[in-house]
N, C-alpha and C positions, 0 to 999 in steps of 0.2 A: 786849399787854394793858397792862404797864406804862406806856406810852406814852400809852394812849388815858385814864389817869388824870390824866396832868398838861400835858393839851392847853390844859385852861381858863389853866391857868399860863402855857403857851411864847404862848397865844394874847392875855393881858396884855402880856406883856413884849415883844412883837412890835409889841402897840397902841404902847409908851412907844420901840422904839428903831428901829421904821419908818416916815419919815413922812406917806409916801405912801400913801393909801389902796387905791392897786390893786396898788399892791409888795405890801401887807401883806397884800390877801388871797391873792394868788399863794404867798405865803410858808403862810399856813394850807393851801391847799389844797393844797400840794406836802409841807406834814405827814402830811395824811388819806389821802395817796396812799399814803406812805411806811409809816403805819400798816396801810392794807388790806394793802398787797403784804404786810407781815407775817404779817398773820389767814390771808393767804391760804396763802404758803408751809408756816404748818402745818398748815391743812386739808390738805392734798396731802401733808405728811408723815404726818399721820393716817392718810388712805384708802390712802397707798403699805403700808405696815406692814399694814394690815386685808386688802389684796390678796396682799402678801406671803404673811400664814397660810394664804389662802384657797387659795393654788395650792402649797400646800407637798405635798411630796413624803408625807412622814411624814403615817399615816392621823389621825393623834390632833388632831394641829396642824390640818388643814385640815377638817377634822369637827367640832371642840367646841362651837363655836357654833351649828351645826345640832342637836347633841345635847344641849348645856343647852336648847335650842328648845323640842326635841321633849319631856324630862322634864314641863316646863309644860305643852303640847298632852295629855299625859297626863291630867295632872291635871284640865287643865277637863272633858278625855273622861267623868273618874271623875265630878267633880260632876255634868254633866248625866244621867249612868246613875245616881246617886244620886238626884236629883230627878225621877226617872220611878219606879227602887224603890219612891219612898215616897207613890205609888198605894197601894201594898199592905201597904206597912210603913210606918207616918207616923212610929212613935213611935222605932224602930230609925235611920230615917234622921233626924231631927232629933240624935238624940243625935251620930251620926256626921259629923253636917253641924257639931253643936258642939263636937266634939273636933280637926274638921279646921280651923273659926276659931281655935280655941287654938293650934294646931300654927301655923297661919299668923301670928297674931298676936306670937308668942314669936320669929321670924323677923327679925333687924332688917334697920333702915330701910335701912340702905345696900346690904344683900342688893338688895333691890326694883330702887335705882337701879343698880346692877349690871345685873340683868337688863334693865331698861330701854335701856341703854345697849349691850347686846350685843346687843340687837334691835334696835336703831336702826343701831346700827352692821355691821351683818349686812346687813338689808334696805338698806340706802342704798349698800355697796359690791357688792351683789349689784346694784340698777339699774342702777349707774353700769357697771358690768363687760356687763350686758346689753344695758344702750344702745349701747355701744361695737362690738357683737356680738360679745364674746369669748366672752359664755356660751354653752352650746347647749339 
């Protein structure tokens, strides 16, 4: 990532001290190369680690992800059983519907991306494991 900051830079000074114009682009393009292969090595250190937990022996490790999951799957279960409740009770459930905003809203922001990130990152090493056919 550092890298990819001060390409506009290395891609000047490339202009003033190559002066060939198809050395120089060879020279950029063997940057960008040099770049991905980076991005890429730690996408794969990423998903390696996320595979890691997933096959971990220990129940707790290779389970959390699925069970901070399912906490959320909870939750929306309750709101939609709340929004059919309040057929019969409108004024019970709204109260409940506006106490459960407050609870939500009091929650911060990096909670959310947290969770965003552990479902992203759950579902994306589950396909790749599936695709692979390790899962069953």
């Amino acid at each position: 990532m550092a890298l990819l900051s001060f390409l506009p830079i290395i891609g000047d000074v490339l202009d003033k001290v190559i002066p060939d114009a198809a050395e120089r682009e060879k020279a950029k393009l063997e940057l960008l190369k040099a770049e991905q292969s980076g991005k890429l090595d730690e996408t794969k250190t990423q998903l390696s680690a996320i595979l890691a937990e997933a096959q971990s022996a220990d129940p707790w490790t290779s389970r959390a992800r699925p069970t901070f999951l399912y906490v959320f799957y909870v939750l929306l279960i309750l709101c939609v059983i709340g929004g059919v409740l309040g057929i019969w009770w409108p004024d019970r459930v709204t109260t409940a519907a506006q106490n459960v905003a407050n609870l939500m809203a009091a929650l911060p922001e990096e909670l959310w991306w947290v969770f965003g990130a552990g479902y992203l990152g759950y579902t994306g090493a589950r396909t790749i494991e599936k695709s692979k056919g390790a899962a069953k």
